[in-house]
C-alpha positions in Angstrom: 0.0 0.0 0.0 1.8 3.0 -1.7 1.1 6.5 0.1 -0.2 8.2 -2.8 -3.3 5.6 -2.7 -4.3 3.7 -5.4 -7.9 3.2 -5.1 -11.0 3.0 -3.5 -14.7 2.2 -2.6 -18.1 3.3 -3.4 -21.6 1.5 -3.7 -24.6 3.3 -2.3 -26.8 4.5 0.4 -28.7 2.6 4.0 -32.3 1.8 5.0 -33.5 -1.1 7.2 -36.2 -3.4 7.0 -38.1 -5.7 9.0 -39.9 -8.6 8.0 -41.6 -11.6 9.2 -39.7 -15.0 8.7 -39.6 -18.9 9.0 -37.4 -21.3 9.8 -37.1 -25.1 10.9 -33.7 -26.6 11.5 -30.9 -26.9 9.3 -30.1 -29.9 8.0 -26.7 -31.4 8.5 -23.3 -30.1 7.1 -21.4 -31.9 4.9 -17.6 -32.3 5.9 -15.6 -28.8 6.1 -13.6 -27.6 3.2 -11.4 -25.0 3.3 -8.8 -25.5 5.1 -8.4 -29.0 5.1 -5.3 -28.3 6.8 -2.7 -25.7 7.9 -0.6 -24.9 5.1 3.4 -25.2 5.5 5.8 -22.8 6.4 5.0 -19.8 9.2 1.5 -20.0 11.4 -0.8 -18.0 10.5 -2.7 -15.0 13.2 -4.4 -17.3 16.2 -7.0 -14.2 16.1 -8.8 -12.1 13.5 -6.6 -9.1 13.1 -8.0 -5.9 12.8 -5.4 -3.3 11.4 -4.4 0.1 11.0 -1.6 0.8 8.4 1.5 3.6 8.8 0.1 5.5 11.7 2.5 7.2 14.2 2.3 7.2 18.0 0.7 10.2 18.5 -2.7 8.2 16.7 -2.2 5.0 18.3 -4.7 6.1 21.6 -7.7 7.1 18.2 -6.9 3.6 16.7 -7.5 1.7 20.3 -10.5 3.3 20.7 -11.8 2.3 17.1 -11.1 -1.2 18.1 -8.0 -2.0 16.3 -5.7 -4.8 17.4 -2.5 -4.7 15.0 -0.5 -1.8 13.4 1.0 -2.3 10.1 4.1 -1.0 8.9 7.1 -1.3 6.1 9.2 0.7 8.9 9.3 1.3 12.5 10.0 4.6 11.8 8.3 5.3 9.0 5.3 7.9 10.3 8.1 9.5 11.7 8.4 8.3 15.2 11.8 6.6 16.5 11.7 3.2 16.0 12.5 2.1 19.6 9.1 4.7 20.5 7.2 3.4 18.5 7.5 -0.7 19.6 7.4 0.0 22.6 4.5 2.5 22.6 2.4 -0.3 20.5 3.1 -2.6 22.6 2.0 -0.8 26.0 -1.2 0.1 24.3 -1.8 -3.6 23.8 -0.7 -3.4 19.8 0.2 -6.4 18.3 2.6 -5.7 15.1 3.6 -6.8 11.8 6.5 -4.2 10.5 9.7 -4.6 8.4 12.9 -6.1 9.6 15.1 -2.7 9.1 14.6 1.0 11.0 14.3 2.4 6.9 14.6 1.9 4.0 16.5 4.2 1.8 15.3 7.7 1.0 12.2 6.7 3.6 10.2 4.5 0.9 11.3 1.7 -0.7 14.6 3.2 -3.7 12.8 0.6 -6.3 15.6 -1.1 -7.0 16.6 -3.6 -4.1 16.3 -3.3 0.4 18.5 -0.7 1.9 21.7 -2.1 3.2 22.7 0.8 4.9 19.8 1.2 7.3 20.3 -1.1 10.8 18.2 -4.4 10.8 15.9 -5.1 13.5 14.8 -9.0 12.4 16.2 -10.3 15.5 14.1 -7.7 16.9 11.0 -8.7 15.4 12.1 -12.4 16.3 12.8 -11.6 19.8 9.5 -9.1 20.4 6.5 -11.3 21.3 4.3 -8.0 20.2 5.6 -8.5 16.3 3.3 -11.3 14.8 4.8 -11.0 11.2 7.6 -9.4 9.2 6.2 -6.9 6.7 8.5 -7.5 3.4 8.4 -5.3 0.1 5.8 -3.5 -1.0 3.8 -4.3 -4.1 6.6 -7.0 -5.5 4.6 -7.7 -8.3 4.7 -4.4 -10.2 7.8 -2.4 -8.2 11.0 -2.9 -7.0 13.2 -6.0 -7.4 12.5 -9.5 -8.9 11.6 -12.3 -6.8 15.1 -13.1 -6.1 15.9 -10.0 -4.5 12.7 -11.0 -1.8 13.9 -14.6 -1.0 17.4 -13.2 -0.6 16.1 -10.7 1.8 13.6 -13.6 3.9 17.1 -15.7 4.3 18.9 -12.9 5.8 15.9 -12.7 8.0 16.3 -16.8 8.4 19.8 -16.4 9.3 19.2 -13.8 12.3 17.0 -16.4 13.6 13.8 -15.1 13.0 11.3 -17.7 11.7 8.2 -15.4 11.6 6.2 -14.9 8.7 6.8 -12.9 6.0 4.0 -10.1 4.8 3.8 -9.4 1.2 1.3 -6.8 -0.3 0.7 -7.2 -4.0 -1.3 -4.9 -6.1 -4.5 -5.3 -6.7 -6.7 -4.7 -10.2 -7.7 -8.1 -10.4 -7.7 -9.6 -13.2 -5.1 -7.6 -14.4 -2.4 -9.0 -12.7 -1.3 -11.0 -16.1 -0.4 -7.4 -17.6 1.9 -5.9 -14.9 5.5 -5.4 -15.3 6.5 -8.3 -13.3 3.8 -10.4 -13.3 2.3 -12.5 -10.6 3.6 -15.8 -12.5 7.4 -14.7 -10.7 5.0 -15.2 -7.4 3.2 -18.4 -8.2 3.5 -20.9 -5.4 6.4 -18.2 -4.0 7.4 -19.9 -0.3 8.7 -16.7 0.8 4.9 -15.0 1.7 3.7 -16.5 4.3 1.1 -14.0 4.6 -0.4 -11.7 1.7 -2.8 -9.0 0.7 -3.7 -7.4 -2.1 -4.2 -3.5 -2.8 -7.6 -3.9 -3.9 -10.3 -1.5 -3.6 -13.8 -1.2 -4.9 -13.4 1.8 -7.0 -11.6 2.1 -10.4 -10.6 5.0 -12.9 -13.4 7.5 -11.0 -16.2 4.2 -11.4 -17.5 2.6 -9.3 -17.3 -1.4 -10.0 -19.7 -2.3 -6.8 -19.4 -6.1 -7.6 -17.2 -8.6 -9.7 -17.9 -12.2 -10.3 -15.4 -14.4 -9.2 -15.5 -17.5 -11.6 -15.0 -15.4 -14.8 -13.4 -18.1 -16.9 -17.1 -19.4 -17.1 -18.3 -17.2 -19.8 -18.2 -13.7 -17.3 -21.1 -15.8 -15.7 -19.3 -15.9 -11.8 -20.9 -15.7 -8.5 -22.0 -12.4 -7.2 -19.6 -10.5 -4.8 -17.9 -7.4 -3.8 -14.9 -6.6 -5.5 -12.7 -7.2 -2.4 -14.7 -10.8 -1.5 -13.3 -11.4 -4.7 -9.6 -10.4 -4.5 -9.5 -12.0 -1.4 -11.3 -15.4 -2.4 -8.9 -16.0 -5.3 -5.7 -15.4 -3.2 -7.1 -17.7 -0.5 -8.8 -20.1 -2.6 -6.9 -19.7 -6.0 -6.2 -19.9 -8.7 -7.6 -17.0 -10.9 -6.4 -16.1 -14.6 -4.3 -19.4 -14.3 -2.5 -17.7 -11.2 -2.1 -18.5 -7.7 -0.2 -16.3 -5.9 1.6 -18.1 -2.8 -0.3 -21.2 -2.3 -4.0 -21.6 -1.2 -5.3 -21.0 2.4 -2.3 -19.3 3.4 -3.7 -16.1 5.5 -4.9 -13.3 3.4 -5.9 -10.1 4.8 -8.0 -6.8 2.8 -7.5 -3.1 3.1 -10.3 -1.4 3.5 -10.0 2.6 3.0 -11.4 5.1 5.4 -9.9 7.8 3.6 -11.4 10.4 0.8 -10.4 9.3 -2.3 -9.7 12.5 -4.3 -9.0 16.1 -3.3 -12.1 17.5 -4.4 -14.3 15.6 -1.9 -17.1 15.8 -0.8 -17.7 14.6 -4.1 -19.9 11.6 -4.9 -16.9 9.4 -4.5 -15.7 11.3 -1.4 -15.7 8.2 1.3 -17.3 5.2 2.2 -20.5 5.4 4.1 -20.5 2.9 6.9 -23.1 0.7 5.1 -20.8 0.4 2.6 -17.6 -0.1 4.7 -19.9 -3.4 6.2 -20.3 -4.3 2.7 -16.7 -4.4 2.4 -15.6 -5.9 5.4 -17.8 -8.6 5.8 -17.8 -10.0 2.0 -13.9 -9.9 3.0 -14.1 -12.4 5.6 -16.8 -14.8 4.3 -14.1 -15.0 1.3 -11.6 -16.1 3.5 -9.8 -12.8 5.4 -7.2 -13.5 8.0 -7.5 -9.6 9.0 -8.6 -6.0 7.7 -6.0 -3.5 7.4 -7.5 0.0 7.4 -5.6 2.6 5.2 -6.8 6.1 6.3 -4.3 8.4 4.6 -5.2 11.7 2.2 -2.9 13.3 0.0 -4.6 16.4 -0.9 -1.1 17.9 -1.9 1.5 19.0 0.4 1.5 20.0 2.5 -1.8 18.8 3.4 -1.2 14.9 3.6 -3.8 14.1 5.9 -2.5 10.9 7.8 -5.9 9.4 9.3 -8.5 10.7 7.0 -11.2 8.5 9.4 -14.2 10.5 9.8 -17.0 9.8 12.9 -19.6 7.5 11.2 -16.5 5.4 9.7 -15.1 5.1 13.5 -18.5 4.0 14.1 -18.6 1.4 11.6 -15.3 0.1 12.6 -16.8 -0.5 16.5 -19.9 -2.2 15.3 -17.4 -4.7 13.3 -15.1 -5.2 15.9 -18.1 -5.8 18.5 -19.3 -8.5 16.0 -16.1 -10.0 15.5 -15.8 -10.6 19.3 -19.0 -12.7 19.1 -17.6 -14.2 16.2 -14.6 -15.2 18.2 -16.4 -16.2 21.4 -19.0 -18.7 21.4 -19.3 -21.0 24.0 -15.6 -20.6 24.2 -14.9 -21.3 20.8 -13.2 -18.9 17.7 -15.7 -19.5 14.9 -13.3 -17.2 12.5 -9.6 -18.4 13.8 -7.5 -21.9 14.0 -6.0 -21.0 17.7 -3.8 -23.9 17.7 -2.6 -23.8 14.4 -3.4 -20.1 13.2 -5.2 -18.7 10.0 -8.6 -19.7 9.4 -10.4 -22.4 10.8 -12.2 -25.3 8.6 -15.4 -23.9 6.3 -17.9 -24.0 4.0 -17.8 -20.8 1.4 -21.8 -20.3 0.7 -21.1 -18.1 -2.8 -23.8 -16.3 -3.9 -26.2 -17.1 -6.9 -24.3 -16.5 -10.4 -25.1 -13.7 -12.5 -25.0 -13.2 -16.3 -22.6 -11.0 -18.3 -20.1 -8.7 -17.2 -17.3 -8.5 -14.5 -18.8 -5.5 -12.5 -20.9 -2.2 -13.1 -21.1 1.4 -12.8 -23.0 1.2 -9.1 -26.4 1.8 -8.5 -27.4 2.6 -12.5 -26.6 -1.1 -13.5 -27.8 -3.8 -12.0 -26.4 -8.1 -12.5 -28.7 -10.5 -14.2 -29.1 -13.5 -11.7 -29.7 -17.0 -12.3 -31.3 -19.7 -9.9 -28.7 -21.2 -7.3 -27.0 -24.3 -7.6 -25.7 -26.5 -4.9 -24.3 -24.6 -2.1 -25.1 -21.6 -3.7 -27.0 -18.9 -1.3 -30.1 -17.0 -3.2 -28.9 -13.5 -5.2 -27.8 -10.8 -2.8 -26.3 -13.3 0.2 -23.2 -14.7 0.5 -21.8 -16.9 3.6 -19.7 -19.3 5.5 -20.9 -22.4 6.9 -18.8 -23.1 10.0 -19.0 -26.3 12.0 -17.5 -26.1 15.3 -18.0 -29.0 18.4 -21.5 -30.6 17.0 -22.7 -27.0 16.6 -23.0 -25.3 12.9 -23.4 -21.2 12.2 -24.2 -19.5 9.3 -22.4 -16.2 9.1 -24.4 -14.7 6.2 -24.2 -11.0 4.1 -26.5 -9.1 2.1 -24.7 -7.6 -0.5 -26.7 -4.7 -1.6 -25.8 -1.9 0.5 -28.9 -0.1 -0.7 -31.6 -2.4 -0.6 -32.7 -4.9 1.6 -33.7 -8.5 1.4 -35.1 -11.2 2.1 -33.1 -15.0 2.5 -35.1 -18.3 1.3 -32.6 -21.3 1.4 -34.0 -24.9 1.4 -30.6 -25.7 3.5 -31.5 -24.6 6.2 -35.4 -24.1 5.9 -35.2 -20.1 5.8 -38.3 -18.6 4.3 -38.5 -14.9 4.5 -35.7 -13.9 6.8 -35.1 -10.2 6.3 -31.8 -8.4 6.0 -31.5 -4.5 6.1 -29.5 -3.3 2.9 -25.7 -4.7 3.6 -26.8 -6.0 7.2 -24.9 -9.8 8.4 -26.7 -12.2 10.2 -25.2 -15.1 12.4 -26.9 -18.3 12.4 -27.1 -21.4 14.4 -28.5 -24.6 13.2 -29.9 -25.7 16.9 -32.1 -22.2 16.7 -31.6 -20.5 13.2 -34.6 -17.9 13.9 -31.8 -16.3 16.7 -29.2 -13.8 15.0 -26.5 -14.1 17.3 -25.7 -10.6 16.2 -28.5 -9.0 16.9 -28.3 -5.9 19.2 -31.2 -3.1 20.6 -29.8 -0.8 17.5 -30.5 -4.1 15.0 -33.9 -4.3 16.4 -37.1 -2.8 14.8 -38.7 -0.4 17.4 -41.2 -1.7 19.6 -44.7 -0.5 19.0 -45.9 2.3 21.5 -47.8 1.0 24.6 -51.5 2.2 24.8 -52.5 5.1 27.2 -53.3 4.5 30.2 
């Protein structure tokens, strides 16, 4: 993620609904899917990480508050603080941290032509810091900097100060462009050296907004409905796309999300996310297969007005009511629905795609709309995508609606739903032993009671 942003989101606007629904229990679940196991090398996150990327100490107290868990970084220095301030001020706040193995790189960014080796290394550091879950390597190796060589060379130097972390590795995004770039994922294909990856992928391209992309779009452009970032995130974890798999599949994968303006003549209709839209996002993200979000707040509205968390107060919101709902993900009965907590990265499940739709890989959001076809299989109804996830005996259905501007209603013979309504881009959580409960659901979630008569 470059500081002069590449993309990002739009889709639409919010109103809730409630309706009247039915439901008798679920039938049972076939045998999970993805993972089957723990891919090789580093361990994934044993919890969902929630992410802020490049922020300096002085913002570290606004991203606790938000809810964040884990600061990003190429640098320890690089939003200007001292490196040695900075770990340790993450770490007192109760910030986990994935950030590169050297104080700098050369001229501050990456030079694009290999790592600094003038700049002091901090791998054992990393190694030795129980607060530094992962080692954050070169930026966007698939279209800057050095060739795939220059990357493994740089992981063995890590290897040979000890540290046996994982290694981050954030490629561009533009799916399915990635064929046409400079480097070309096929120098990444089944590349040992990530151990953890992301993509720089945001709904929003060339002033359009592309709401939704199908991701099966060797298949005649007729691909399951989802956002653009389910997508990016879906082919890394799942692969391959294109004929590419970058890394290998079900290694952790983790979205940006941006709560930043996108250009500098907002508010324009592309200004920001709204927080419906954010949801959208975020939860279409994880049903794919995210490990983490990583939130990228910055605005560069020319210097010197570089605006380094461009988060605005119904975005801080949205980023609360996600984290609360992660911590019910990640605590029932005890158990992490989302997280593997021996092994780390995901935990075994079912991918409910939504229905396919006809023609097209995305559209110019709200004015077109997809052309959907009757679900198949495992396939949820159009509009909902989910995750299946069995856990001791017990199953849940983590399901989205993926219009952010209208609502719906789910009907899936699966598990006997008829009628179950979902405000536009609202998630539900399921269980099979009482479906009619959304284990979600708060006061704020709940339509308003009906006056009581006078008295």
């Amino acid at each position: 993620m470059r500081l002069f942003l590449d993309r990002l989101t739009l889709i639409g606007a919010a109103a809730a609904l409630a309706l009247p629904f039915t439901v008798a229990a679920a039938p049972a679940v076939p045998s999970p899917r993805a993972p089957a196991s723990a891919p090789s090398g580093p361990p994934g996150p044993k919890f969902f990480v929630v992410g802020a990327y490049a922020q300096g100490v002085s913002a570290m107290d606004t991203w606790v508050k938000r809810g964040i868990n884990t600061y990003f970084s190429p640098t320890d220095d690089f939003a200007g603080d001292h490196g040695d301030t900075w770990r340790t001020t993450a770490a007192a706040k109760g910030l986990k941290m994935v950030v590169g193995g050297r104080h700098q790189f050369d001229g501050g960014l990456p030079s694009g032509a290999t790592y600094s080796t003038t700049a002091s290394n901090s791998y054992a550091l990393n190694q030795s810091d129980p607060n530094v879950i992962a080692n954050f390597g070169y930026d966007e190796p698939d279209i800057v900097g050095p060739q795939r060589s220059a990357h493994d060379t740089e992981v063995a130097f890590a290897r040979s100060l000890g540290n046996t972390k994982g290694f981050f590795f954030n490629f561009t995004g533009n799916i399915p462009g990635w064929q046409y770039t400079s480097l070309g994922p096929q120098n990444f294909v089944n590349w040992a050296s990530a151990s953890w990856q992301s993509l720089d992928q945001y709904p929003y391209q060339g002033g359009v907004a592309y709401a939704y992309h199908d991701v099966d779009a060797q298949d005649g452009f007729q691909g399951n409905f989802t956002t653009m970032n389910g997508r990016a995130v879906g082919a890394m974890y799942f692969g391959p796309i294109n004929g590419f798999a970058l890394t290998a599949p079900y290694k952790p994968v983790f979205a940006f999300l941006s709560t930043s303006r996108v250009t500098s003549t907002a508010p324009g209709p592309y200004a920001r996310l709204t927080a419906t839209q954010y949801r959208v996002q975020a939860w279409s993200s994880i049903i794919n297969g995210a490990s983490g979000l990583i939130h990228f707040s910055h605005f560069d509205a020319g210097k010197p007005d570089m605006v380094t968390d461009d988060t605005n107060a119904e975005l801080s919101g949205a980023i609360g009511d996600l984290v609360a709902k992660l911590a019910v993900l990640q605590n029932q009965g005890g158990q992490n629905l989302l997280m593997d907590v021996t092994n780390g990265g995901r935990r075994s499940f079912i991918r409910r795609r939504s229905a396919k739709q006809v023609g097209g890989g995305g559209w110019k959001w709200p004015a077109d709309q997809p052309t959907f076809v009757a679900p198949i299989g495992l396939e949820l109804p159009a509009w909902f995508e989910g995750d299946e996830i069995p856990v001791n005996g017990e199953t849940y259905l983590l399901v989205l609606n993926l219009d952010d501007i209208n609502g719906h209603t789910l009907t899936d013979q699966r598990w006997h739903v008829s009628g179950m309504s979902f405000a536009p881009g609202q998630v539900r959580l399921l269980k099979a032993s009482n479906p009619a409960g959304d284990l979600f659901m708060s006061p704020d979630d709940k339509p308003p009671r009906r006056p009581l008569p006078a008295r």
